[in-house]
C-alpha positions in Angstrom: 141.0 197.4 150.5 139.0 199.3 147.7 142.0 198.9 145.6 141.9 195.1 146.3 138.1 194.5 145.7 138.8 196.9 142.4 141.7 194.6 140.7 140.0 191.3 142.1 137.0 192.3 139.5 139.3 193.6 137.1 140.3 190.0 137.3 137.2 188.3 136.9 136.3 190.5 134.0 138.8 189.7 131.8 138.7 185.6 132.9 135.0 186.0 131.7 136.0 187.6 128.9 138.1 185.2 128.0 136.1 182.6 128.3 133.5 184.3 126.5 134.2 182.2 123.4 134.6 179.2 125.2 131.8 176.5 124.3 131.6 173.3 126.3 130.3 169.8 125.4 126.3 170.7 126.7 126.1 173.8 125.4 127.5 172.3 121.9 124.5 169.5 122.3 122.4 172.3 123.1 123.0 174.3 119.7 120.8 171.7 117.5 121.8 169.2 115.5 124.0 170.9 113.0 126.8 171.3 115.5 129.0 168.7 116.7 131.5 168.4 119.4 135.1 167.1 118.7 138.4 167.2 120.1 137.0 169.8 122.7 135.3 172.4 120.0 131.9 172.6 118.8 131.9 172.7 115.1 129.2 173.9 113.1 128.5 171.8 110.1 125.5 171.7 107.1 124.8 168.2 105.7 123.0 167.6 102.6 121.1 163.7 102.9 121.7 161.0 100.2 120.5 157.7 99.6 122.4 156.1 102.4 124.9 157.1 104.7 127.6 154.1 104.1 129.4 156.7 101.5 129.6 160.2 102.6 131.3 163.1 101.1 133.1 165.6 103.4 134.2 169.0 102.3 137.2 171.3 104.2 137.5 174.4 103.6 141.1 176.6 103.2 142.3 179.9 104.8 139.7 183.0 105.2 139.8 186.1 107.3 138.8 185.3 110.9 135.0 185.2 111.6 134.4 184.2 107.6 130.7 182.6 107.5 132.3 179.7 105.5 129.4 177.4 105.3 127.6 180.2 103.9 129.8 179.7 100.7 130.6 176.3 101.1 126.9 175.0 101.3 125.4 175.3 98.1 128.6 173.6 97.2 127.9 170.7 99.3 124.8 170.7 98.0 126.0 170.7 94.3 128.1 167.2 94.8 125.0 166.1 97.0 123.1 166.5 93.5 125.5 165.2 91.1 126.6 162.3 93.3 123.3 161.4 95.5 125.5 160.6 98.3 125.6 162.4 101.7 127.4 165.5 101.4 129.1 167.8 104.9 130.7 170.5 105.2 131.7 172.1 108.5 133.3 175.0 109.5 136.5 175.1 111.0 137.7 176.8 114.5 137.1 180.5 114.2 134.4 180.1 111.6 130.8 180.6 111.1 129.7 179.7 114.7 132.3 177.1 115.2 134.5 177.8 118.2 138.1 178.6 119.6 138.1 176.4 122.7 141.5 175.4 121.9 142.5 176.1 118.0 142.8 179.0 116.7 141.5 180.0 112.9 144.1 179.0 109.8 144.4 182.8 109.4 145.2 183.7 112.9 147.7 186.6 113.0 149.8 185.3 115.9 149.7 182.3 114.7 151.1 181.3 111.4 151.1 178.2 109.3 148.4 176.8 111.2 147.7 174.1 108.3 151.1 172.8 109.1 151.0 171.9 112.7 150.5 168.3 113.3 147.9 169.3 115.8 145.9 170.7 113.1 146.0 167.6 110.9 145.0 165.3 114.1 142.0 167.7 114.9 140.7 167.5 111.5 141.5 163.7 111.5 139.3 163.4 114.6 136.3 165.2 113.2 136.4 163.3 110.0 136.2 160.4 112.6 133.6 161.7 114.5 131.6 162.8 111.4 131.7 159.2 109.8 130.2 158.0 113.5 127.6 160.7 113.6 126.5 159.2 109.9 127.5 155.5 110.2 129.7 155.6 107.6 132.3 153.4 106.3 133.7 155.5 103.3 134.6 158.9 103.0 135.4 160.6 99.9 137.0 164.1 101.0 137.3 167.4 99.0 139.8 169.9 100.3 140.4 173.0 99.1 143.9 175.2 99.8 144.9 174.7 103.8 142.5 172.3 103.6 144.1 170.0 101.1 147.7 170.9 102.5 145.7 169.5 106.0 143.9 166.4 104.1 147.2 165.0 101.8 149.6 165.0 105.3 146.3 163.2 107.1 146.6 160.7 104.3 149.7 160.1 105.7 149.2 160.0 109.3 145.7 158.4 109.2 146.0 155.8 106.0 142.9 154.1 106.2 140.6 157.0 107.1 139.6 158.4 103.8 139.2 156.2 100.8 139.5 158.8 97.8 140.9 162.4 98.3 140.5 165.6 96.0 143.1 168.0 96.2 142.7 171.6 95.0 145.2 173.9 95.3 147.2 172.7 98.2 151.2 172.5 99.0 152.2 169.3 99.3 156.2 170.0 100.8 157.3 172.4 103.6 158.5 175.5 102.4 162.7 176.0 102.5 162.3 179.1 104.8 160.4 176.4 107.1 162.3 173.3 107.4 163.0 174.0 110.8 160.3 174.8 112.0 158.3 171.7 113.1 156.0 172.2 110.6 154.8 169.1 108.7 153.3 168.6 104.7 152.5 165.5 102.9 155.9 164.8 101.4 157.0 164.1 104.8 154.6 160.7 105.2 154.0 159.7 101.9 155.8 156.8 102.3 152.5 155.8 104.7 149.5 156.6 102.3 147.1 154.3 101.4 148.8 153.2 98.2 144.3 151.9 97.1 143.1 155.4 97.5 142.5 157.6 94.6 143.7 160.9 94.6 143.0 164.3 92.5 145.4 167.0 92.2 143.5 170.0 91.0 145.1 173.2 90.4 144.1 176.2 88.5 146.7 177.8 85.8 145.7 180.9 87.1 146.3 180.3 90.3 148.2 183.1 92.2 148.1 181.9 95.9 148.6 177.7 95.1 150.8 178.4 91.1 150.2 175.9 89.5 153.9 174.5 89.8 153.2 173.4 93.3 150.6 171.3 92.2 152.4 169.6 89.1 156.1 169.3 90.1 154.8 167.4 93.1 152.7 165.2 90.8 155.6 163.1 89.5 156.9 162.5 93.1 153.2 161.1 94.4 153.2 158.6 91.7 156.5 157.8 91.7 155.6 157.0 95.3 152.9 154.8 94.4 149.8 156.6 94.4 146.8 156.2 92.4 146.7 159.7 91.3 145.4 161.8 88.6 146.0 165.2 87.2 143.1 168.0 86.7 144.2 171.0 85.1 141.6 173.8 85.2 142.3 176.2 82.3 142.3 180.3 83.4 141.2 179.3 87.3 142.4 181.3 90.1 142.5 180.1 93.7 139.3 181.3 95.0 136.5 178.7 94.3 138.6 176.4 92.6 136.8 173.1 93.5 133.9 174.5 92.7 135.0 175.1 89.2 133.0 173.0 86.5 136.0 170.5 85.6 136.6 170.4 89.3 133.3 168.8 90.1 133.6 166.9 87.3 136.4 165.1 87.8 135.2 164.6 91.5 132.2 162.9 90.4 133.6 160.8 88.1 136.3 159.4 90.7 133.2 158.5 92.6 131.6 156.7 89.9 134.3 154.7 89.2 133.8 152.9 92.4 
């Protein structure tokens, strides 16, 4: 009986444990308004206002170590293209970052779980919080900046979701599955290219220094997006690694200017 009553706790314990991480819709609402609640995990997000809400720029970040306070690096960025643009700037945190939780997704640089920015489940999360973001801020047009996973996440949701984002800066991403990956499941850009919104402009940024993204990635698949159809353009960024790439001077420049142009 004692042993019963001891492994029936030993059970509960390790159900509460896991669960410990666990953040439902109320408690997400209950966090304040720089957390928001989409496709069953509460992301935390910073926001930087503009004139008006009816163009919003949305940043996504690529792969850290787990538990990475993000949005500690990636605000003052936000607020950078906030500045230079004076449109409504976001960026959030994804799954496993900052205080953003693990209901159901695990963080891009999970350990059991590789290639996380490949999964099709991925891309459709990040589709829905871009949907729910643009809600949240009644928006109509979203101009997105992704950086590494990010921008392998944000090119295949051009794909998948065509009309969702109206211009798209890409910096440092992969673009095609990997050979040792075909058969895998896993999905990239190349795959529904066909499908892109053909009136969307798109950057391709990548640094020449870049060990992580080399900068082959990013121009060999350049031909093949326009050849495809897209309105693309080119940004080389001369002695750039990977890290902090789209924050880089002629990063932000060329962003800005793609926004202008509207």
């Amino acid at each position: 009986m004692i042993r019963r009553v001891f492994l029936f706790l030993l059970f509960i314990f390790f159900t509460n444990s896991l669960l410990a991480n666990k953040i439902d819709k109320n408690q997400c609402k209950s966090l304040g308004d720089e957390f928001i609640f989409s496709s069953e995990e509460c992301i935390q997000y910073k926001f930087f206002e503009g004139d008006d809400n009816e163009h919003i720029i949305i940043i996504v970040h690529g792969t850290w170590d787990e538990g990475t306070n993000t949005l500690g690096r990636y605000a003052p960025f936000a607020e950078t293209m906030n500045l230079n643009t004076d449109l409504t700037t976001i960026t959030f945190a994804l799954p496993g970052y900052s205080k953003s939780s693990t209901n159901k997704l695990k963080p891009l640089a999970n350990k059991t779980e590789k290639n996380q920015a490949g999964k099709k489940e991925y891309v459709i999360f990040l589709g829905n919080l871009i949907k729910d973001l643009k809600k949240k801020f009644d928006a109509s047009k979203v101009t997105l900046i992704a950086h590494s996973a990010g921008a392998r996440m944000g090119a295949t949701l051009m794909g998948l979701e065509p009309n969702l984002i109206s211009n798209i800066a890409l910096v440092g991403g992969r673009y095609e599955v990997r050979e040792e990956n075909k058969n895998s499941g896993l999905i990239a850009f190349k795959d529904v290219i066909k499908n892109a919104n053909k009136n969307a402009k798109y950057l391709f940024i990548y640094g020449t220094e870049d060990k992580i993204s080399k900068p082959e990635v990013t121009t060999d698949f350049f031909p093949f997006a326009q050849k495809s159809g897209l309105n693309a353009k080119l940004i080389k960024v001369e002695g750039a690694g990977h890290i902090d790439l789209d924050m880089t001077d002629e990063s932000v420049e060329a962003i800005t200017e793609m926004i202008e142009e509207e």
